[in-house]
C-alpha positions in Angstrom: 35.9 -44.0 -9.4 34.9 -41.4 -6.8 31.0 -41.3 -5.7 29.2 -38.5 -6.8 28.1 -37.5 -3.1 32.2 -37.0 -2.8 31.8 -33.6 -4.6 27.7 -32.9 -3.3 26.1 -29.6 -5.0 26.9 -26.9 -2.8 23.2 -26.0 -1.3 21.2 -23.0 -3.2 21.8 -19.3 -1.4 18.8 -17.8 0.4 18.4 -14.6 -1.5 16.8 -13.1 2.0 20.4 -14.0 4.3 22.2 -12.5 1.2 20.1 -9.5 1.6 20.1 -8.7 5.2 23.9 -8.6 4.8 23.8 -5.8 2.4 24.2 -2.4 4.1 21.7 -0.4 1.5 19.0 -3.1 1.7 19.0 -2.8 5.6 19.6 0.8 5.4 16.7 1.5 3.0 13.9 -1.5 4.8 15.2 -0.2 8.3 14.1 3.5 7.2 11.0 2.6 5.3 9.7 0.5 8.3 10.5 3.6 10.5 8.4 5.7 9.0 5.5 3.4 7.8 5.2 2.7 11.6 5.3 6.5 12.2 2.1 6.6 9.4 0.0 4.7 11.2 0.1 7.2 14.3 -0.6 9.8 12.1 -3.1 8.5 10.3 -4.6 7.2 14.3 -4.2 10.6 15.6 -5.2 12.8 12.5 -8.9 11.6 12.7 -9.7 11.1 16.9 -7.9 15.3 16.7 -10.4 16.4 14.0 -13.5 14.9 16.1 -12.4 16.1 19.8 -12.4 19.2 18.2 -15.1 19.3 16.0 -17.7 16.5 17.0 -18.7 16.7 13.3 -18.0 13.9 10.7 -18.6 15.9 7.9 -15.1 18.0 9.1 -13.3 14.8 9.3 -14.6 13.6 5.9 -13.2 17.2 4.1 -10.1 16.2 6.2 -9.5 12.9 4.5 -10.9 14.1 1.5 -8.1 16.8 1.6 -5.1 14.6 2.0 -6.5 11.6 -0.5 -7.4 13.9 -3.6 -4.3 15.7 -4.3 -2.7 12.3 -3.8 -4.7 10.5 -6.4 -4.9 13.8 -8.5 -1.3 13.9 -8.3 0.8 11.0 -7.8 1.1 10.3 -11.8 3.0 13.4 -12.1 5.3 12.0 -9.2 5.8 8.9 -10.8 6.8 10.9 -13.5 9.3 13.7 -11.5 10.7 10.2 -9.7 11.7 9.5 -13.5 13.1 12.1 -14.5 15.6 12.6 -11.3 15.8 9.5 -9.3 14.0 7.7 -6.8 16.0 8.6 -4.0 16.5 12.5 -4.7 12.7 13.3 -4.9 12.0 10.3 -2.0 14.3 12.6 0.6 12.5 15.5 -0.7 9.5 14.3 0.6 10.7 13.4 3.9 11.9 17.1 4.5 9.0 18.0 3.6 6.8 15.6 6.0 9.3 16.3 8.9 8.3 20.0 8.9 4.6 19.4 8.4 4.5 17.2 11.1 6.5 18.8 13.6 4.8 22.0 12.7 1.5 20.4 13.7 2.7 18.7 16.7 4.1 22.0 17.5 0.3 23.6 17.3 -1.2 20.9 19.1 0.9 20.5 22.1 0.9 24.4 22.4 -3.1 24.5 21.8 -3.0 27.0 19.2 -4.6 25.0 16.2 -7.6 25.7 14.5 -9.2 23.8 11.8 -8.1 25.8 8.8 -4.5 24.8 9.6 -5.9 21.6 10.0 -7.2 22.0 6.6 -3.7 23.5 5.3 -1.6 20.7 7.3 -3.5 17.8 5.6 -3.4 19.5 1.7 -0.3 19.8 2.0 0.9 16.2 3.2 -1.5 14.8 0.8 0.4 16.6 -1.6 3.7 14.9 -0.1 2.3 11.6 -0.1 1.8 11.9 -4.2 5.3 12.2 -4.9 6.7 10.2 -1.7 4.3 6.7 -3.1 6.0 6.1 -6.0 9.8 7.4 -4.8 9.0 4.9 -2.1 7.5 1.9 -4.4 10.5 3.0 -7.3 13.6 2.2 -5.0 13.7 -0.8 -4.6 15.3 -2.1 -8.0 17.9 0.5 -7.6 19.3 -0.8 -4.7 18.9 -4.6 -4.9 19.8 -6.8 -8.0 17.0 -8.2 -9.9 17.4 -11.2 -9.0 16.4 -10.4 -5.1 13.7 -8.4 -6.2 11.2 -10.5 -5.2 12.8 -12.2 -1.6 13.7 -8.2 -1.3 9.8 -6.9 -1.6 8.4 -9.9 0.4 11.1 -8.8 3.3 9.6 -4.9 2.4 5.7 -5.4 2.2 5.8 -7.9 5.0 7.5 -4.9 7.4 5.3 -2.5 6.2 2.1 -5.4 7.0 3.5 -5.5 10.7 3.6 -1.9 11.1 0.2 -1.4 10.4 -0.9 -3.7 12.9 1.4 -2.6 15.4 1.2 1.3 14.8 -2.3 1.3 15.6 -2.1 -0.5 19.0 1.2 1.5 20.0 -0.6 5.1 19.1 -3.8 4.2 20.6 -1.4 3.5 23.8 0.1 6.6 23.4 -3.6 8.6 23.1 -4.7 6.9 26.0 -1.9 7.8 28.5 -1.2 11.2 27.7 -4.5 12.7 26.9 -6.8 12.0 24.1 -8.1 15.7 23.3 -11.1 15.1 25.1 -11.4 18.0 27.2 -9.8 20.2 24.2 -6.8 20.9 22.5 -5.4 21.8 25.7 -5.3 18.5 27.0 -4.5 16.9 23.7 -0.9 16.2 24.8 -0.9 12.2 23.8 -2.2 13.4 20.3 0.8 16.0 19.8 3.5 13.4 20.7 2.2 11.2 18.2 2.1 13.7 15.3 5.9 14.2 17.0 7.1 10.7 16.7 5.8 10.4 12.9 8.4 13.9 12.3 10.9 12.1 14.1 10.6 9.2 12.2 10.7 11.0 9.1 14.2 12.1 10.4 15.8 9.6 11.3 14.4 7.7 7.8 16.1 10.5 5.7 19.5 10.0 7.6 19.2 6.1 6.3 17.8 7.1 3.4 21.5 9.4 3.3 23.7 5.7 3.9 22.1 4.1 0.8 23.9 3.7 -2.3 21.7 2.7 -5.3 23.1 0.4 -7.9 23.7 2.5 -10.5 25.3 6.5 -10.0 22.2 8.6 -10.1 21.4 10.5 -13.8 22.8 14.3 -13.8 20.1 16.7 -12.2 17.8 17.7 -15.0 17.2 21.5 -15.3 14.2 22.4 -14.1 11.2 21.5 -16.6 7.6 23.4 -18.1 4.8 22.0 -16.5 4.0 20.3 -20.6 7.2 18.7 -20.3 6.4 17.2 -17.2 2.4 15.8 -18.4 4.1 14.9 -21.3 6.3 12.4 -19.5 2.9 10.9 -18.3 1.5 10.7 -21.1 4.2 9.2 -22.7 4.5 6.1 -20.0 0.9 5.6 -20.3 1.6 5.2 -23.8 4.1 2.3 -23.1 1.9 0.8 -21.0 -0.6 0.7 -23.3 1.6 -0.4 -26.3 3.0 -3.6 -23.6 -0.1 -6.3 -24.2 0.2 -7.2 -21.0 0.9 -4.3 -18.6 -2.4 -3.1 -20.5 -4.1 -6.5 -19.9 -3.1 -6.2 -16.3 -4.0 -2.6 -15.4 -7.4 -2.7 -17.1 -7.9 -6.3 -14.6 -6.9 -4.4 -11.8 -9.0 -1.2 -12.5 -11.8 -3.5 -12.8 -11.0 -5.3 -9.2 -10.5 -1.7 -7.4 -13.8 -0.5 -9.2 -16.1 -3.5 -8.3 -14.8 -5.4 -5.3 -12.1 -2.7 -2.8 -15.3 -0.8 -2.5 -17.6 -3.7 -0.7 -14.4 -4.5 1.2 -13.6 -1.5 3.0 -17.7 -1.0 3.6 -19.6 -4.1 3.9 -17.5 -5.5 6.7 -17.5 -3.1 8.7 -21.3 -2.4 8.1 -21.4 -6.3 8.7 -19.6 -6.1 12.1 -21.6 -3.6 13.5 -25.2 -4.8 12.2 -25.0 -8.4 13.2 -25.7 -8.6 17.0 -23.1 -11.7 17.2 -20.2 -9.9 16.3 -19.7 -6.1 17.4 -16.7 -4.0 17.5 -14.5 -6.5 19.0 -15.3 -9.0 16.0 -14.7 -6.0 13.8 -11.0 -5.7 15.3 -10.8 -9.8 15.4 -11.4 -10.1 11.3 -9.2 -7.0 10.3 -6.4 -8.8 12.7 -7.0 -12.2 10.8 -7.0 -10.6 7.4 -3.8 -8.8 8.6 -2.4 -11.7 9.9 -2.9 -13.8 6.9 -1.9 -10.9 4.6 1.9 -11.4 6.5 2.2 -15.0 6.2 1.3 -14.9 2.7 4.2 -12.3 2.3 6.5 -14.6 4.1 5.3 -17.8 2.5 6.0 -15.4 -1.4 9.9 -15.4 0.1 10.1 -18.6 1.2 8.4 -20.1 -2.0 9.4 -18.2 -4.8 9.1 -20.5 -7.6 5.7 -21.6 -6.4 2.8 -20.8 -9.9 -0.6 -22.4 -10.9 1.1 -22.7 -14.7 1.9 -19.0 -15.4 1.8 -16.3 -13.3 -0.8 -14.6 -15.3 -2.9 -17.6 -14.6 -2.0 -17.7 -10.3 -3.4 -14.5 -10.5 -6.7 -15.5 -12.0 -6.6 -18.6 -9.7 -6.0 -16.7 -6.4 -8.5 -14.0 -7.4 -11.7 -16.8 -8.4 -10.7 -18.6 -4.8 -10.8 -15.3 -2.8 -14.2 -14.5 -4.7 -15.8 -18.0 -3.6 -14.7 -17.2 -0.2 -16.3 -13.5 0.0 -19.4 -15.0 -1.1 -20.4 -16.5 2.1 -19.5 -13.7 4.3 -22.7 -12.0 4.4 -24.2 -15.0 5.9 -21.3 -15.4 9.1 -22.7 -15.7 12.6 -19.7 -16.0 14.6 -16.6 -14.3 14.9 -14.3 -17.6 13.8 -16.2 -17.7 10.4 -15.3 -14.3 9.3 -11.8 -14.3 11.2 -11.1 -17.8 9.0 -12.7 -16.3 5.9 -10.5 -13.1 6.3 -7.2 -14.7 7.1 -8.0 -17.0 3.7 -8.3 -14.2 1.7 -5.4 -12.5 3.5 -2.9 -14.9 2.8 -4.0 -15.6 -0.9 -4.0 -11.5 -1.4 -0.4 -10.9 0.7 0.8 -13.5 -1.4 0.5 -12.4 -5.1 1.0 -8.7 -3.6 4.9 -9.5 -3.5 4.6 -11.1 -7.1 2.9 -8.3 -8.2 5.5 -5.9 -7.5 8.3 -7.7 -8.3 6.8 -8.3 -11.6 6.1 -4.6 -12.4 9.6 -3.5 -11.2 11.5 -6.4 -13.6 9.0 -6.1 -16.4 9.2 -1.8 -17.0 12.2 -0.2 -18.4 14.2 1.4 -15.3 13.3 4.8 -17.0 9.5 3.9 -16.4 9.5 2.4 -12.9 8.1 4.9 -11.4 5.3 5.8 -13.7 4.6 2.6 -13.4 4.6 2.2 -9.7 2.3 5.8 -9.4 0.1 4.1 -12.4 -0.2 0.7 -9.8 -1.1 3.2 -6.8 -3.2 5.4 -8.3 -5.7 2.3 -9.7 -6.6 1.6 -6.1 -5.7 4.9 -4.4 -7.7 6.9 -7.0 -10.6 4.3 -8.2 -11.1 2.6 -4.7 -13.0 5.6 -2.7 -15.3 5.9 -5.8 -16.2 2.3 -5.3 -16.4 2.9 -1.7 -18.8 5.7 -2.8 -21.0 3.5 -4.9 -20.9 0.7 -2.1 -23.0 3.4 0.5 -25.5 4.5 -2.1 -26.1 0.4 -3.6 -26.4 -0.5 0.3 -29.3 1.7 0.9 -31.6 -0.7 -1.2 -29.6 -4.4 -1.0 -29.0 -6.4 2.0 -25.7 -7.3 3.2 -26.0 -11.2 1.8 -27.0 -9.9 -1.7 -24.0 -7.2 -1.4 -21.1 -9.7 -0.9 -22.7 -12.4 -2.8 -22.4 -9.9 -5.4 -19.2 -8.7 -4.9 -17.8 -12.3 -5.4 -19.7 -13.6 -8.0 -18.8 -10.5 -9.9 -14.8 -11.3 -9.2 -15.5 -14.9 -10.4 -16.7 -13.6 -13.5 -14.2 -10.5 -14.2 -11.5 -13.5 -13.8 -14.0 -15.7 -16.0 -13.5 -12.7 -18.6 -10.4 -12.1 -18.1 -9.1 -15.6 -18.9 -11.6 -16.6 -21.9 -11.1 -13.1 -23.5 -7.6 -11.6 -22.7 -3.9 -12.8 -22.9 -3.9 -12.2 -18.8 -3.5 -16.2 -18.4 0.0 -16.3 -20.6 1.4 -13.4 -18.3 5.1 -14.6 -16.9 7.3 -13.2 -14.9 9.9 -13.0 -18.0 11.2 -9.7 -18.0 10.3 -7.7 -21.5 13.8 -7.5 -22.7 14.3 -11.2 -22.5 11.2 -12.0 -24.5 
């Protein structure tokens, strides 16, 4: 009789060498991480420009505030337009768009003929963009990859679009610094222009990639044009499924509750932390957002390279995660030296960058293809569109706690929304089962 290691199992696949030998997948990630890269010189330039010219935070805050409103005012309605055409139709659309916009205002800049209402005009208008570009660019994915490489396919994805934003930053600072900063004015803001130039160009060359993908499944006929009622009432009617899905709802309403109470004291405290603690400073500042960052990536890779890896459900890993990283935000009022917050920060990185990649993949195989991108613009909008108002609170509840109380706070109050959330609400039996097979 033959031995059984005659005839050994051939070994399992890895979903991710699979995927990098499919053309659309590295057309599509290829594009994506162009222009994310190109984003982050935009979004280095966009601010230093505003404050050579003006001096005056105030500007730069209207600035922001005109390119993040529209987007969180409006990106439901793109999720719902990425619905009713397709992903990759309304997606190239908004890289047309962002090519001219950009290339328009590196045009100003470089010539010296910009003045801040264009400024003004420029960032509505890419705002704008961005609503409808979010969930084309969040929506693609599952119609170019098969569902079973969803998730190696977003952990290859999100970890790109991690290591653009911590090279972007460096390169376009780089780029500031060596061909002029704005400093002396517009005239001699030449280093600023080329950057706004290579995020158009980026755009470019992403919608020529974008042209070489094939999705899975031949794109719907183009719908005729429709009212704007028709168009709310395809929101309203994917809220509705949400709502009706036990838990999508369950896990919205948790993660309205986490942008709400805790992205606030993140995007304030430390900062505030850095610079009010005579130990740390700016470079500490830089040090912790690179740890984060860093851990943020490895817990994307270490998603890929563990995909079956749960504490029970993954309902319940979520809770788990989210009640370690609350224990470890405690203590960070307290730090003293820049290895405590860099080690808290790459902790709570990694256990974050982690379940980000199961996240998405579970979103994208749980929603009827028809809803993806509602549900994608719902995802963004819940920390695009609840987030600054928590930042908002943050300022005004810092002007009468210390920093200690703030982030002992923030944590304990995570510890007990996932308290909550697993005594009172079906968020624990979550799986990553598709709907249809349940």
């Amino acid at each position: 009789m033959p031995s059984t290691h005659d005839n050994p199992a051939p070994p399992r696949a890895d979903p991710r060498a699979a995927l990098l030998r499919d053309p659309n997948f590295r057309w599509l990630t290829s594009g994506s991480a162009l222009t994310m890269l190109g984003d982050q010189f935009t979004l280095i330039a966009l601010p230093w420009l505003v404050l050579q010219m003006t001096g005056d935070t105030l500007v730069l805050g209207t600035v922001l505030a005109l390119m993040s409103v529209p987007r969180a005012l409006f990106i439901l309605i793109g999720g719902a337009l990425v619905d009713r055409y397709s992903p990759k139709e309304v997606l190239m659309l908004t890289k047309y768009i962002n090519l001219v916009l950009l290339a328009l205002l590196s045009g100003l800049v470089l010539t010296g003929t910009l003045t801040l209402w264009m400024v003004y005009a420029l960032s509505l208008a890419i705002g704008l963009s961005t609503a409808f570009s979010i969930p084309a660019g969040t929506s693609l994915m599952p119609h170019v990859v098969p569902r079973a490489q969803l998730q190696a396919a977003n952990g290859i994805s999100l970890g790109l679009r991690q290591l653009t934003m911590f090279l972007g930053p460096l390169l376009a600072g780089l780029l500031i610094v060596l061909f002029g900063d704005g400093s002396a004015g517009t005239a001699s803001a030449t280093g600023i222009g080329i950057a706004f130039a290579l995020d158009a160009l980026s755009f470019g060359v992403s919608a020529w990639t974008l042209a070489k993908v094939r999705t899975l499944v031949a794109a719907a006929p183009a719908a005729t044009a429709a009212a704007p009622q028709a168009v709310l009432a395809s929101v309203a009617q994917g809220l509705a499924h949400f709502w009706r899905d036990r838990e999508l709802r369950t896990c919205f309403l948790y993660w309205s509750a986490i942008a709400l109470f805790i992205m606030g004291p993140i995007h304030i405290a430390v900062p505030v932390l850095a610079s009010s603690t005579p130990t740390l400073g700016a470079a500490a500042f830089g040090t912790m957002l690179g740890a984060h960052g860093a851990g943020t990536l490895a817990g994307m890779v270490a998603s890929g390279m563990f995909p079956r890896l749960r504490v029970g459900s993954l309902g319940l890993t979520i809770l788990v995660f989210d009640a370690i990283i609350g224990l470890l935000f405690i203590p960070m009022g307290m730090i003293h030296a820049v290895w405590q917050g860099a080690a808290l920060m790459l902790a709570i990185g990694l256990l974050g960058g982690f379940m980000q990649v199961r996240v998405f993949t579970w979103i994208q195989q749980r929603v009827p293809p028809m809803l993806i991108g509602r549900a994608m613009s719902l995802f963004m909008f819940i920390f695009m569109g609840l987030a600054p108002i928590s930042a908002a609170v943050t300022g005004w509840l810092m002007k009468s706690i210390t920093l200690t109380q703030l982030f002992a706070a923030s944590g304990g109050t995570l510890v007990v929304l996932v308290a909550l959330a697993f005594v009172l609400t079906p968020l624990r039996q979550v799986t990553d089962a598709p709907a249809a097979a349940r």
